[in-house]
N, C-alpha and C positions, 0 to 999 in steps of 0.2 A: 540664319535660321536658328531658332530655340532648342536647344539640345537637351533641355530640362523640361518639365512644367513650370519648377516657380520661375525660370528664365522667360518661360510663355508669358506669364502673368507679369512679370515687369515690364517685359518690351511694350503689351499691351496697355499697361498701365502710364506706357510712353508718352504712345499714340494718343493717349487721352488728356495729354495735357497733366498730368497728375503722377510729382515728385513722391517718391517712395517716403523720402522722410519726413514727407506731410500725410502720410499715413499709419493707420491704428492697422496693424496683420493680427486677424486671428485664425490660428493655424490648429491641427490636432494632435500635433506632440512636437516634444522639445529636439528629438534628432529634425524634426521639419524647420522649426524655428530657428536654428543652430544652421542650418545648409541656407534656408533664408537671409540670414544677415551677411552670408560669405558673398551669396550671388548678389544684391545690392551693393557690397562694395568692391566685388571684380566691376560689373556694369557701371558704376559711378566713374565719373574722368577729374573728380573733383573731393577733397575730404570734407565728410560730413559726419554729424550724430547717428547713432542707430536709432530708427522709426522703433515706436515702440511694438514688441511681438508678444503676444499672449498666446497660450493654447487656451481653448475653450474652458476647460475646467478653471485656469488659474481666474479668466476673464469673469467667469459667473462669481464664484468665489470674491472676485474684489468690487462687482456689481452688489452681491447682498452684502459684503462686508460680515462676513462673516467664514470662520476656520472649518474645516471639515476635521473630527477628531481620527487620533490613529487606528489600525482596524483591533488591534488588542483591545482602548478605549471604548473601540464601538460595541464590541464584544461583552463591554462590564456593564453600559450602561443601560445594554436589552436585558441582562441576567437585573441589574437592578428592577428594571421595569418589570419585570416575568414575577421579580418575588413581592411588588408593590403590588400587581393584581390579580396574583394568585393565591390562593387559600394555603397559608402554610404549613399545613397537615399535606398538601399535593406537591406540597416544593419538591424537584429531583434534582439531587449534585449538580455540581457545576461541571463536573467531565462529563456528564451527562447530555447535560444543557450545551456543551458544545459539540456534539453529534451532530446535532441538527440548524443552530444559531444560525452559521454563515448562510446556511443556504437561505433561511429565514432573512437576514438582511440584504443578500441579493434580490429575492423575489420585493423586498419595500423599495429599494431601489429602482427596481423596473416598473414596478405601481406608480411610485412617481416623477421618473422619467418620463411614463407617458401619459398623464396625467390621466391615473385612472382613478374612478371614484374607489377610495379605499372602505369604503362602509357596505356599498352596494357590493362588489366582488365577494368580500371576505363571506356576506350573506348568502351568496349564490354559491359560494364553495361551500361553507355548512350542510347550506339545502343539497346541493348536489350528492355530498358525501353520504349525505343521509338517505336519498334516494339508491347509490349505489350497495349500501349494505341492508337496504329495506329486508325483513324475511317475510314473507304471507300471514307469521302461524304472528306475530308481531310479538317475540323474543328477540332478545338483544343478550349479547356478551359482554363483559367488563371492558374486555378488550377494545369492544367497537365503540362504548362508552365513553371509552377513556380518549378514542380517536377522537369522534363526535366534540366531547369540550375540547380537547387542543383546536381543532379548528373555533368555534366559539370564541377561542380566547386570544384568535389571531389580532382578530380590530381593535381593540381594548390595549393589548402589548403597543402596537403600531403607534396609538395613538398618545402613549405612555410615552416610550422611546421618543417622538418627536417631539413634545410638552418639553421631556428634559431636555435637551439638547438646546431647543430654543430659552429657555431661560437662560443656559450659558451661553448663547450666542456662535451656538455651534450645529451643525446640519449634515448629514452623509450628503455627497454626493448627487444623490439623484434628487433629494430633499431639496438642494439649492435651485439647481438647474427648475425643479417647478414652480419653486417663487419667483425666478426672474423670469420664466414664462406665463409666468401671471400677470408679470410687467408693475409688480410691487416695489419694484425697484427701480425705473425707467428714468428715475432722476438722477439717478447717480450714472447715464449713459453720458459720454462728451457728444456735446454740440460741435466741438468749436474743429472738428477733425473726419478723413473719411476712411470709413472704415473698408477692408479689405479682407475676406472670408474667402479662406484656396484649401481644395485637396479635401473635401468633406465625401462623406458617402451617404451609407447610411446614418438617420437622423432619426432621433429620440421626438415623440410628438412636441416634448418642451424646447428639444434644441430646433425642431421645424420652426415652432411657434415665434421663437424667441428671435430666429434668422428672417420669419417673414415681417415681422416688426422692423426691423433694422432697415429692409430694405424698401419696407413703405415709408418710413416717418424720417429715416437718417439717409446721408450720402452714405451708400454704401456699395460694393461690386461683389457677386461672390461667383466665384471662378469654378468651375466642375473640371476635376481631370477624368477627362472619357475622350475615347473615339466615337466619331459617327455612326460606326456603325454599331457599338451597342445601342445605341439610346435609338435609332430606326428598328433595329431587331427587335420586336413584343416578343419575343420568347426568349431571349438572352438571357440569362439573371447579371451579366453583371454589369446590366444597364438597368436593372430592378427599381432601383430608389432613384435615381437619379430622372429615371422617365416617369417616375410615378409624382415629384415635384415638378418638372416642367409641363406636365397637364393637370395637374390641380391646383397650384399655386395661384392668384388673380395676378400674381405681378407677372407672371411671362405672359398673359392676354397682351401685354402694352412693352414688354422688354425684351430685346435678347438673352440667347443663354450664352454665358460668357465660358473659355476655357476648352470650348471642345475644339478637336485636331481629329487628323486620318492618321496618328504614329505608326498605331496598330497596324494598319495596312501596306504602309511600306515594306522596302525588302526584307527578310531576317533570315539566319538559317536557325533552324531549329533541331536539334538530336535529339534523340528518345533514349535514351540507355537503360536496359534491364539487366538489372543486379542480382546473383543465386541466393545474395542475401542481406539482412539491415546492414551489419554492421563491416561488409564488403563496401557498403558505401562510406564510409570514412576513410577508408584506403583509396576510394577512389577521386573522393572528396581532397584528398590529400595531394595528389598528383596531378589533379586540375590547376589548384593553390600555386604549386612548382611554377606549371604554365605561363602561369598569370603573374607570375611576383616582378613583372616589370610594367604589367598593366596600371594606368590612373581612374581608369571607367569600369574596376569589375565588381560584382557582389558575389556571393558564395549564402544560397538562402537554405535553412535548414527548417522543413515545415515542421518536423520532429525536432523538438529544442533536445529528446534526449539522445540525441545522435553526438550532442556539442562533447563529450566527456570523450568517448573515443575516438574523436574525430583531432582531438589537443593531442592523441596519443599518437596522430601519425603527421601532423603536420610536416613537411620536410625543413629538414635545419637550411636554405636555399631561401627559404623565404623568411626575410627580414625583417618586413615591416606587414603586418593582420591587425586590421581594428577588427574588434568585437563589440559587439554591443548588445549580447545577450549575456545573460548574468547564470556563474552557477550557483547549484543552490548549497545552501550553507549547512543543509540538513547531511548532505554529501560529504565533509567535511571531515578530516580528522580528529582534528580536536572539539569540534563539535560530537562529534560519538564518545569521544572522551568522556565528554561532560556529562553528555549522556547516560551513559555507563555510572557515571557516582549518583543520579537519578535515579535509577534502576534499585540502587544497592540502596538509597533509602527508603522509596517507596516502598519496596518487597521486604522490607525488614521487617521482621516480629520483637517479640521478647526472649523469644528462643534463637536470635540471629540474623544474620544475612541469608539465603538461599546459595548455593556450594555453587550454582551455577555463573550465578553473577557474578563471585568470585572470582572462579576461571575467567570468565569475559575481560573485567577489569584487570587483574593481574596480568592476562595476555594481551592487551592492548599498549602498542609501542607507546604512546605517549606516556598513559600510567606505570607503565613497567619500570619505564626511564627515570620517572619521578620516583619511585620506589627504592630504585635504587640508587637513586642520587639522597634520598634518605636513609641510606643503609641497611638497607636491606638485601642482601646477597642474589644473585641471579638463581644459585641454584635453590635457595628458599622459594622462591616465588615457581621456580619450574617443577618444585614437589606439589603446587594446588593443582595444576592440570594435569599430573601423572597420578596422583592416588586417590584411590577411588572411597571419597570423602561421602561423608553423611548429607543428609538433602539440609541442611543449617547448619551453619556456626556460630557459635558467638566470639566477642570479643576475647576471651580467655583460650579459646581452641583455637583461634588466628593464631594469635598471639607463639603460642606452643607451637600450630605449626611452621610459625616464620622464625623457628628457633630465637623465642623470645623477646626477638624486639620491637621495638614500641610502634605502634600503628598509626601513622597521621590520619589525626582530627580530622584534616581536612580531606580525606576522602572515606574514612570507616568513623563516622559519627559513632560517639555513643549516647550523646544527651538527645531527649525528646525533641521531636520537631518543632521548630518554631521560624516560621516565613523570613525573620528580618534576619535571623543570624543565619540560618541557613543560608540563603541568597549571599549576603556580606561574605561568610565563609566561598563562596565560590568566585565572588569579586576578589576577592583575595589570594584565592588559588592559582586560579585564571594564567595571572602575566609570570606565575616563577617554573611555568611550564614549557619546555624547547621549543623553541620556533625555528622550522628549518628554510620555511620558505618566505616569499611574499605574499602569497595567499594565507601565511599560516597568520604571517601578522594582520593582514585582513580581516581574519576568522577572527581573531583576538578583540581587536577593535569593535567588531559587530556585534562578538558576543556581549562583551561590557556593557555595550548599550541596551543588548537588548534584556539582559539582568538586571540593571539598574532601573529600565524601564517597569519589568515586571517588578523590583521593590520598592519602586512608589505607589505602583496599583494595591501591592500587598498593604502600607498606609494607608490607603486612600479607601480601603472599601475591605470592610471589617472579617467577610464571607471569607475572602481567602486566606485560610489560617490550615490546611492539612495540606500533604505532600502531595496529593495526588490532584489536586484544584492549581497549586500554584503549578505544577507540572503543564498539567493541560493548559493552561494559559500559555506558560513559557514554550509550550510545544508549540502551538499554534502559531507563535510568533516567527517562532526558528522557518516552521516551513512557509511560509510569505517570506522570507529574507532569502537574497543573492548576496553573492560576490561579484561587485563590477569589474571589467578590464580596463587599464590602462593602455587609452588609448589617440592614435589622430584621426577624425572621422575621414579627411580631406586628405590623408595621406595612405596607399596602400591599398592592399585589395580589401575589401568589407564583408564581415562575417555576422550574420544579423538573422531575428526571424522573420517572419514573412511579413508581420505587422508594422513592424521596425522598417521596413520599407517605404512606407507611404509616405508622397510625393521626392523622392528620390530616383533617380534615374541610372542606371548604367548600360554603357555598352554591352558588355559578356556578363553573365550570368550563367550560375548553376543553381537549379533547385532541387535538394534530394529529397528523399521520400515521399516521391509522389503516388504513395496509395490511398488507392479507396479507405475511410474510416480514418487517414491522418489529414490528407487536405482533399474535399472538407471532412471537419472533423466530426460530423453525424452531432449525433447529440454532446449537449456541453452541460454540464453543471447540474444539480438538481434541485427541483423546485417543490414548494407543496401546491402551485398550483395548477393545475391536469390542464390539460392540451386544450379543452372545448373552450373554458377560459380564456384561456390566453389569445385563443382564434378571436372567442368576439370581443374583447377589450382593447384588442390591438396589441398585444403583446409580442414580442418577437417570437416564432415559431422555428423549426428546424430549416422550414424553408426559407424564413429570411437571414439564419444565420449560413445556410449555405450558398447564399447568396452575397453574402457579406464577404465570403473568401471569395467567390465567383471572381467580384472585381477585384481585390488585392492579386489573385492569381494574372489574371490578363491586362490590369494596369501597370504589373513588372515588365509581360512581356510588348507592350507600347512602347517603352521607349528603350527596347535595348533591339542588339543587332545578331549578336551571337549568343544564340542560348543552348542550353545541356538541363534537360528535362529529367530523374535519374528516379526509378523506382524499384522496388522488389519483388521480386517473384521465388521464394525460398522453395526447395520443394516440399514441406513440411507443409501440408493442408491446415493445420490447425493453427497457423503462423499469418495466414492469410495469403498476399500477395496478387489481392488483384489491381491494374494499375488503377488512376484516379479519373474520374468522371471527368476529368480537364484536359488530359493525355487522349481519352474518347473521343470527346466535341473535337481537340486540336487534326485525330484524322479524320473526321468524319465531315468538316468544314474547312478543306484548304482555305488557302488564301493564295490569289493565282503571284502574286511576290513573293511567297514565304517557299521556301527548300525543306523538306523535313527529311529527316533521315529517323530509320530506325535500327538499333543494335541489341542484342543479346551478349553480355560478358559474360562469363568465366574464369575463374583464378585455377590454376594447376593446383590439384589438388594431390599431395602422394598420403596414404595411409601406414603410417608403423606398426605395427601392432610391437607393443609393449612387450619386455621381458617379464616373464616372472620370477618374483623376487623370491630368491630363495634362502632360508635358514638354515645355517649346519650347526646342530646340536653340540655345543661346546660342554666339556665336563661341568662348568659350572650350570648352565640351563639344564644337563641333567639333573645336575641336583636338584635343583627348583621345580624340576617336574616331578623328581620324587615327593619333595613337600609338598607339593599341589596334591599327588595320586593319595597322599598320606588325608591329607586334611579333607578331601572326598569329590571324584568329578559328579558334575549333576547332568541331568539329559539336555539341561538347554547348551553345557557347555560340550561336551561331545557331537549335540547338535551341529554347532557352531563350529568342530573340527568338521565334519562330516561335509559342511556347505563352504568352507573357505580355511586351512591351516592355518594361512597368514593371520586371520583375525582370533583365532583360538591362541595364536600366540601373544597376541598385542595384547588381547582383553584378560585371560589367564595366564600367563607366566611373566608380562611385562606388568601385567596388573593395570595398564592405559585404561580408565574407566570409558565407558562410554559416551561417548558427548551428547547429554540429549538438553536440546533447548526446552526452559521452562512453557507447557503448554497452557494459554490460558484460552483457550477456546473450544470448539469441536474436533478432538483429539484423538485416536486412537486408545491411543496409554492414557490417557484421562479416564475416557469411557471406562476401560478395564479395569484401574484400580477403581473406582469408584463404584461399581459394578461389584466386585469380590468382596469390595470392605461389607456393602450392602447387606449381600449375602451372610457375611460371617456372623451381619448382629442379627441378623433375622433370625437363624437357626440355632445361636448358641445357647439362648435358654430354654431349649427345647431337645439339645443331644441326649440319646439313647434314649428317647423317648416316643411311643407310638404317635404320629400326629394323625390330626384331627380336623373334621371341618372349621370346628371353631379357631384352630390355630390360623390358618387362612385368611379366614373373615378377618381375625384381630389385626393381622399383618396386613391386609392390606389398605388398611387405614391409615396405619404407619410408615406406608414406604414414602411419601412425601418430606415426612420430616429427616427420612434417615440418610435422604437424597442431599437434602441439604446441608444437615452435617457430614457424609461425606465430602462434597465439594469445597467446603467451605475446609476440612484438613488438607484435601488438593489441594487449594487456592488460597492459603491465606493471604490478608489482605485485599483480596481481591472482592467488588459489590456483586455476590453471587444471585444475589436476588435480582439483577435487571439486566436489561440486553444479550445476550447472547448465551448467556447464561443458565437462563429461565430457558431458553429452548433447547439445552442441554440436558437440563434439571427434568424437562418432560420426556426426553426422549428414553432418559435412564428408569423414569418411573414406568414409560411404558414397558419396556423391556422386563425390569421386577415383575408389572402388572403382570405380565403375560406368560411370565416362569410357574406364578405363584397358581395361576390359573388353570393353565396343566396339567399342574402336578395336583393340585384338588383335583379336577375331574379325573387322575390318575389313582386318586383315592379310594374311589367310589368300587374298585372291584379288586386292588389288592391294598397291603399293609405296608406303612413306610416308615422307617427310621434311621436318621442320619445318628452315623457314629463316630466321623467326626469330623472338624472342619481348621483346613487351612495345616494341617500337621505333618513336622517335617519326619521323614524315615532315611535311616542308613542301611547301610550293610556291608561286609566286607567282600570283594570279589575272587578272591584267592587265601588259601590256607594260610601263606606267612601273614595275612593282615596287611599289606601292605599297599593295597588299591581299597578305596572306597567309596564307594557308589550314596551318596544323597538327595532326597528330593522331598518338595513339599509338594502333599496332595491336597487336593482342591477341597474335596469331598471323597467321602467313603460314606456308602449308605444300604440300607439295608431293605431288599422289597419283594415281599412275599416271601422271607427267609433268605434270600439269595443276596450275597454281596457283591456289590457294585462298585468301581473306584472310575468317579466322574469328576473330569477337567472342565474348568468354565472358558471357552471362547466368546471371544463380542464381535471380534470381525469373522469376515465370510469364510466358510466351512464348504469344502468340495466333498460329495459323500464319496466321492470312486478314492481318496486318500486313506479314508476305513478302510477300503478289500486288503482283508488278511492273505496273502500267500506264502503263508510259511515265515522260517527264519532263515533268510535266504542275504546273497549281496546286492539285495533290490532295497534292501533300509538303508544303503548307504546314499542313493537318489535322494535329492529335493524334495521329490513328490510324495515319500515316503516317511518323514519327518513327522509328522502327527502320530504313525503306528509306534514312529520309533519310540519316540515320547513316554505313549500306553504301557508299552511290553515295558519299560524301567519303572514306570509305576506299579505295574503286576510283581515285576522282580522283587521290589522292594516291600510292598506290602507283604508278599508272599515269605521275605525270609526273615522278616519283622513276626510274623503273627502265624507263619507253620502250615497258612491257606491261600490255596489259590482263590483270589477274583471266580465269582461265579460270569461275571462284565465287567469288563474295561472301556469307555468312551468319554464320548465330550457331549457334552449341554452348549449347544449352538444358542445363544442367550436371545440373538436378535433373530431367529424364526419363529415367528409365531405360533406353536405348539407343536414343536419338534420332538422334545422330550433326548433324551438322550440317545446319542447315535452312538452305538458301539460297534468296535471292531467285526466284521463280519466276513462269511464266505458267498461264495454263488454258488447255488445252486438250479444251474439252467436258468430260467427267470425270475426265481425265486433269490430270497437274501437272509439268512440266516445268522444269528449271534454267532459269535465265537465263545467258547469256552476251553480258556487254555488247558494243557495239559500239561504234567510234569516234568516230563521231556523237552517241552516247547521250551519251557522255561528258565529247564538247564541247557539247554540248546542257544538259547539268549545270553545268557552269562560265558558262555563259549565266545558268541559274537562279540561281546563284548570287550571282554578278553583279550582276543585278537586286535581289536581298534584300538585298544590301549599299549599292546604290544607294541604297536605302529606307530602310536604317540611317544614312548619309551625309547623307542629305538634310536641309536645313536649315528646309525650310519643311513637315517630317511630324514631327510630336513624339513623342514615345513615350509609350503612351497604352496603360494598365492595359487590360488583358483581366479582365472583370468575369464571364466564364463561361468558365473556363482549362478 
């Protein structure tokens, strides 16, 4: 009895009188092809040639006679097509242009996979698009405008892109596959041999077309691996395609279908195992593996490929022999982040430096550290850029200084202008004199070479890519399409593979984890520009044939094996997911009177430590430093910052540890704000100590567009502030201005306003010797209806119950109190700066929409009242103060981590 499929298919191919090696096999991938030629010669009692075996892609390919280029290539040669018929006043970069590319060449691909009319669709998506954004009043935005031609300019690229290709004699993919289903190429089939087609599913209209050919005009057999009972079942899906070509097809009126069996329906047993959590399953994954490390017949399928990385981490050292044949990815990679990192440090360069940030990165990166200092340069040089809290740039002469002056390699702190060919050269060059510890490292090594050298022939070949951030995005793109493969025996040991990597393969035992809803099937895949209605009436695959397409990979594993372990998660984190898979459903909701199914709920012993706190005991010397600290002036964010956690008032002030903050290029908190404050400061400053006026207003707010963008652009250098994500930054910040400026005009209209001054720092001493000093920069100070005000800009969310004043009590030492605390050191300060108390002290909540300034206030019953401090209050503050500093000072209270901040 046949314990395989393609065992099925030769016994049958016995019975027929018909030698394997008088046959052409065209099969759907090279692990099928590869288990193909083993089982013809176990079965064989005689030595012979191997029959020749194609997968479908390489078979069309050597039918048109023609290469498919690489996806990098394909990539240049739509960006060439895009700028031959595009008006180049509309040209956008090329990192721009690859946003969107891939997906754009998938969707051509699937057009002509199923051979759809590309002129008529592309028309129907214009029209549609244009019907969806129709308005009544028939106005239009640039925006929709600008939509409207991209699609327009869909057929015209398409038809660009394949013009080129075909003069080189080159085709994507789907390109091929619809010439030889045009049967353009029908000559170049062999007569003189019979062809053998096994293990197909679903079919492309051109692979149907191309198969129904084959089997009217040539000897041909093509074998379906299914059970009876999907293809009986009309609701099944993963008898979907397979019953949808045995009833339309003209050749099964007059043929059998070849390859079906009842696998499925023999005995099996089956487990269900629920897991508390994903990555609970690689441990459990793990100890299956143990099990099994004597087994010849098992697989281990992982529907989630990203389970493979932790899943390496717990293999057991027991098991000796694991093929893999799922690849990681090389983006993962150490020395790929390496590299990355000396990308980073040139793209983000100016004239004024590197960016302080990507310096720490790089310098703290084991592999470049190692290189660092294998050029001499000292450990503890390199451990002064992540401990001192450096300026937002350096240049080459401030490195320099601070790695105790010695010399910087070229090869990762450029100083000369960018130029594609040395650049890239300089990194093939860097590349191989860097550690390699593992054999993945020399993997990494070997892939990258290639895939730089690849990218510097494209840099010749195609004049466009000549700036840092074009050939990046090219080289990015590449890195993530690239694996690292295992070395491995397919036919030896247990097999570690994804689910697709499966097909026509068979094993006894199997485990397949992560059986949740949203991974197998995986819902929506990929994206497209063309919308669902399309694709419905063109024939294009929809989510329902693609989950139909796992249907069968899921129930064609479980065909031919006997012992199976079903494994998914159920975390208890709701927003984590954890419902099981639509396959684990059907499996209880439709026994099979053979099958045993078992179900289990796991759990790991879980103990909880709670952590010590770390505690600091104030050595004479850190006195000291906190006396130079007290000296040189505490400010309210940093007493804040004792207030909410000691530990980090010590790391960030007296260890001096700057703060690690990642450069933000997107919607950012700290973006928003400094870009926000800079705003401000130009709007108002040629206007201090001056009454304003409607007209100041009006003038300003024509101006805040541009001031928007030159803030961003001092946030960002480098960076195309003007497109993608950017722009919807750039508006949010104008509306925000917008709506300050708006306001405070209609706050015009019934009192008088002038700002006195902005952004300026005040001191003052806290104690007679001088020896505490209190400084702080104000936001604003301003003047309205004679009363002074000292208002803080916020951008993020403002709670107003944080204003209610109660005194000067030990309730400013709370969390929740930290914004009053804030105020009362702004009051302090300006008060012993200028002899006057604050008439108001608050905050400008920026993103409410006509909030105005919220200041400290009391209650009264339902009512809410300003505050206006008092002299006492204020000497009563500097008491407090006082106190927390004492506290800080003290030699016998340590500073002592706050373990519930």
């Amino acid at each position: 009895m046949a314990d395989s499929f393609i065992h099925l298919v030769l016994e049958d191919l016995q019975k027929r009188d018909l030698a394997a090696e008088e046959c052409t096999f065209i099969v759907p991938s090279q692990r099928t092809a590869i288990q193909l030629k083993r089982t013809i010669g176990q079965l064989s009692k005689r030595a012979l040639f191997s029959p020749p075996v194609y997968t479908l892609t390489e078979w069309v390919a050597e039918l048109c006679q023609k290469q498919s280029p690489s996806s990098s290539s394909l990539l240049l040669e739509l960006f060439e097509a895009y700028r031959i018929i595009q008006t180049e006043s509309e040209w956008v970069p090329f990192q721009t242009f690859m946003t969107w590319a891939p997906g754009l060449l998938s969707d051509f691909d699937q057009i002509d996979r199923y051979r759809v009319p590309a002129e008529e669709l592309f028309e129907q998506l214009t029209e549609l698009e244009r019907i969806k954004r129709w308005d009544p009043s028939g106005d239009s935005t640039p925006l929709i405008d600008q939509h409207l031609a991209f699609c327009a300019l869909l057929f015209p690229l398409y038809n660009q892109l394949n013009k080129q290709l075909a003069d080189k004699a080159q085709g994507y993919s789907g390109a091929l596959f619809r010439e030889a289903s045009e049967l353009r190429a029908t000559q170049n089939i062999k007569t003189n041999t019979s062809y053998v087609l096994l293990g197909f599913n679903a079919l492309s209209t051109s692979e149907s077309k191309l198969f129904q050919f084959l089997l009217e005009e040539r000897t041909t057999h093509l074998y379906w691996d299914i059970d009876r009972l999907f293809l009986d079942q009309d609701y099944h899906d993963a008898g979907l395609f397979i019953r949808a070509y045995t009833q339309q097809w003209p050749y099964y009126k007059d043929h059998p279908v070849l390859g079906l069996h009842e696998k499925y329906q023999e005995a099996k047993k089956i487990r269900i195992s629920q897991l508390p959590h994903p990555t609970t399953q690689a441990h459990y994954a793990g100890e299956w593996l143990k099990s099994k490390r004597e087994s010849d017949s098992a697989a281990l399928i992982l529907a989630d490929e990203e389970l493979l990385p932790p899943l390496l981490q717990c293999i057991p050292d027991q098991v000796e022999t694991l093929n893999i044949t799922m690849g990681l990815p090389l983006k993962e990679q150490q020395l790929y982040q390496a590299l990355d990192l000396i990308w980073q440090l040139e793209i983000r360069r100016t004239d004024e430096g590197w960016l302080s940030s990507d310096l720490r990165a790089a310098t703290a990166h084991p592999r470049l550290s190692a290189y660092l200092r294998y050029k001499g340069i000292p450990e503890s040089s390199l451990q002064r850029i992540g401990l001192l809290n450096l300026p937002e740039r350096l240049n080459a002469e401030s490195l320099s200084a601070l790695l105790a002056q010695f010399v910087l390699p070229e090869e990762i702190f450029r100083a000369e202008r960018f130029e594609p060919l040395s650049f890239l050269q300089n990194l093939l060059d860097f590349l191989p004199q860097v550690d390699l510890n593992t054999a993945g490292d020399h993997q990494s090594l070997g892939l990258l070479l290639r895939l730089l050298e690849e990218t510097r022939l494209h840099c010749e070949q195609y004049p466009f890519l000549k700036d840092s951030m074009t050939v990046y995005a090219l080289f990015a793109q590449s890195v993530r399409q690239a694996s690292l493969d295992f070395i491995g025996n397919p036919f030896e040991g247990t097999q570690l593979m994804g689910i697709l990597e499966s097909r026509n393969l068979a094993f006894r035992e199997v485990m397949i984890t992560s059986l949740n809803e949203g991974i197998l099937p995986k819902g929506e895949i990929g994206q497209s520009v063309i919308p669902y209605e399309l694709q419905k009436h063109y024939g294009l695959p929809t989510t329902k044939e693609k989950d139909a397409l796992f249907t069968y990979h899921f129930y064609r594993v479980l065909q031919w094996s006997q012992n199976i372990e079903l494994v998914y998660s159920a975390p208890t984190d709701a927003l984590m997911g954890g419902e099981p898979s639509r396959f684990i459903q059907q499996l209880l909701a439709e026994p099979m009177p053979a099958h045993t199914v078992e179900e289990e709920s796991l759990a790991s012993p879980v103990q909880i430590h709670r952590p010590l706190a770390i505690k600091i005991k104030k050595s004479p010397g850190l006195l000291v430093r906190l006396q130079q600290y007290a000296e040189e002036g505490f400010s309210p964010s940093s007493l804040s910052l004792y207030l909410r956690n000691p530990l980090d008032f010590y790391k960030r002030y007296v260890l001096r540890i700057p703060e690690i903050v990642q450069t933000e290029l997107g919607l950012a908190p700290r973006l928003l704000g400094n870009v926000v404050h800079q705003c401000l400061e130009w709007l108002y400053e040629p206007v201090l100590n001056q009454n304003l006026d409607p007209a100041f207003y009006e003038n300003e707010l024509d101006h805040i567009p541009q001031l928007v963008k030159r803030g961003l652009l001092e946030e960002l250098p480098g960076q195309e502030t003007h497109r993608g994500k950017y722009v919807l930054i750039q508006k949010v910040i104008e509306r925000y201005l917008h709506h300050f400026l708006e306001q405070e005009k209609a706050l015009l209209e019934s009192k008088s306003i002038r700002v006195l001054s902005l952004e300026q720092q005040y001191k003052t001493h806290l104690n007679k010797e001088k020896t505490r000093l209190l400084k702080g920069t104000l936001d604003r100070v301003e003047e309205v209806d004679g009363k002074i005000r000292i208002a803080d800009y916020k951008t993020g969310k403002l709670i107003l119950s944080e204003l209610e004043y109660q005194g000067i009590g030990e309730d400013l030492r709370e969390e929740k109190s930290q914004k009053r605390f804030q105020l009362l050191c702004y009051a302090l300060l300006y008060k012993d700066a200028t002899g006057h108390i604050p008439d108001q002290v608050g905050i400008y909540p920026i993103k409410d929409k006509g909030a105005g300034l919220q200041s400290l206030f009391e209650r009264q019953g339902r009512n809410k009242t300003s505050v206006r401090l008092e002299e006492k209050e204020i000497e009563a503050f500097r008491v407090f103060l006082n106190v927390l500093i004492d506290e800080i000072m003290d030699p016998e209270i340590p500073f002592i981590e706050n373990l519930d901040p």
